[in-house]
C-alpha positions, 0 to 999 in steps of 0.5 A, a space after each residue: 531492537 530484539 535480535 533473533 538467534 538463528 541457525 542457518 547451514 552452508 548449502 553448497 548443492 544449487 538449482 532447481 532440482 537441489 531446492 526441491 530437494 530440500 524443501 522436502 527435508 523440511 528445510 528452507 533454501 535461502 541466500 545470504 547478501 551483503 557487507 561486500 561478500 560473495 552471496 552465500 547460499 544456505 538453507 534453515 530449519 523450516 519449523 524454526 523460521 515458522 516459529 519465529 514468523 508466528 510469535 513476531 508476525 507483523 514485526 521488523 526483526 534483525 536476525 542474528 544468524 549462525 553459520 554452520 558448515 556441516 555442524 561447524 560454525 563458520 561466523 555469525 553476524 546481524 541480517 534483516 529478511 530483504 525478501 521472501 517467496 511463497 508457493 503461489 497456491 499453499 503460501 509455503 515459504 519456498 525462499 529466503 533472502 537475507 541481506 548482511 547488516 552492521 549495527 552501526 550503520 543505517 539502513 532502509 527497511 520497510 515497516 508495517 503500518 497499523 491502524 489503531 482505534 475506530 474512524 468515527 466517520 466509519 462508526 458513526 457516518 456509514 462511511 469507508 475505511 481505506 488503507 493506501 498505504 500498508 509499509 512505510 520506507 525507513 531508515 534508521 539504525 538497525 538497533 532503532 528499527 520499530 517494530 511498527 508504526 501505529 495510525 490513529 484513526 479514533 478522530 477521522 471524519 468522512 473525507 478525512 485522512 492520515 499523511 505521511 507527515 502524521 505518523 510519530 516516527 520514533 527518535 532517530 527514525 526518518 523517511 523519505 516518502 513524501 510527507 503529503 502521501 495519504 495512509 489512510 482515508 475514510 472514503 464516504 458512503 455510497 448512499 452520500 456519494 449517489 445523491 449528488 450525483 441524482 441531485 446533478 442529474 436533475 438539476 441538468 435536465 431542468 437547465 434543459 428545458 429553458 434552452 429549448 424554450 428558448 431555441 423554440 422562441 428564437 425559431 417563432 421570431 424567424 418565422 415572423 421576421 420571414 413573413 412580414 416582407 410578404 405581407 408587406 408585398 400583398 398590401 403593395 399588390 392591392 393598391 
């Protein structure tokens, strides 16, 4: 896999107040984890990282990140983004988690999962394309991580669906989710799924109306059952 140089700066000021005040230079604070070292705190140039996102949106990426202390290099090394905070009302990037990764060694990291081509049983039968599952959990090399997984949906029917155990993981690349867990499905229209259910409906109110038959029948046959003893009385009476 392609790794991405990029420059990240030693920022020794913390907190709140700090963070903002570098969010306004332009820059983006962040942290770096890992490989057995005290978290280092830092900050990037914020049109770098945006340029960056925006060619490989989508993508896993390593970052080959070089340390600076004021205009100094410190080191430079591999890390992966293990997360990433956005402004809850503009989507700004406000944070940057960096975790420190050695090449030779495994690693787990999500990657996206895209659907590829047209579920005929959403082009042809009206029904439902559902995504269950957007990223799944890897580990691999960080020199084998993919940049993506593809689903190809061309041939599910309605009812249909794509498992974990279906998506062609590149060599050296495992998972640990369950190989059952559904990724996609094409769920049925609501014209299919109305219908059974109206066809239930009836079909119970038809039932019904036997048991009541029946229930006025077995009352009928109590109130003969209760009168022939009168009967039964009055012709003794008259002898």
């Amino acid at each position: 896999m392609e790794q991405i140089n990029f420059d990240v700066q030693i920022r020794k000021n913390t907190g709140s107040s700090q963070a903002r005040r570098v969010r306004r230079s332009d820059l983006i604070p962040g942290i770096i984890y890992g490989a057995g070292a005290k978290p280092t705190t830092i900050q990037a140039d914020r049109k770098a990282y945006d340029r960056v996102s925006r060619i490989h949106a989508g993508e896993s990426l390593i970052y080959h990140l070089n340390l600076t202390d004021e205009g100094k290099k410190v080191s430079d090394f591999p890390a992966i983004i293990k997360d990433v905070q956005l402004h809850p009302v503009t989507d700004e990037v406000i944070h940057i988690d960096f975790n420190r990764i050695s090449l030779d060694q495994e690693i787990e990291i999500k990657v996206k999962i895209i659907p590829k081509g047209e579920a005929v049983g959403v082009k042809r039968d009206g029904g439902t394309l559902e995504h269950l599952m957007w990223e799944l959990d890897i580990v691999c090399l960080p020199t084998n991580i993919p940049h993506h997984l593809e689903a190809d949906i061309t041939n599910l029917g309605v009812h249909d669906s794509i498992h974990v155990k279906d998506l062609a993981l590149p060599p050296g690349v495992r998972t640990k989710h369950d190989p059952e867990s559904v990724v996609i499905t094409v769920a049925g229209s609501m014209r299919e799924e109305t219908a059974p259910a109206a066809a239930e409906g009836e079909a119970s109110a038809a039932g019904a109306e036997p048991e009541v038959l029946k229930e006025k029948k077995k009352e009928e046959t109590a109130e003969g059952a209760a009168k022939k003893p009168e009967a039964a009385k009055k012709e003794e009476a008259k002898k």
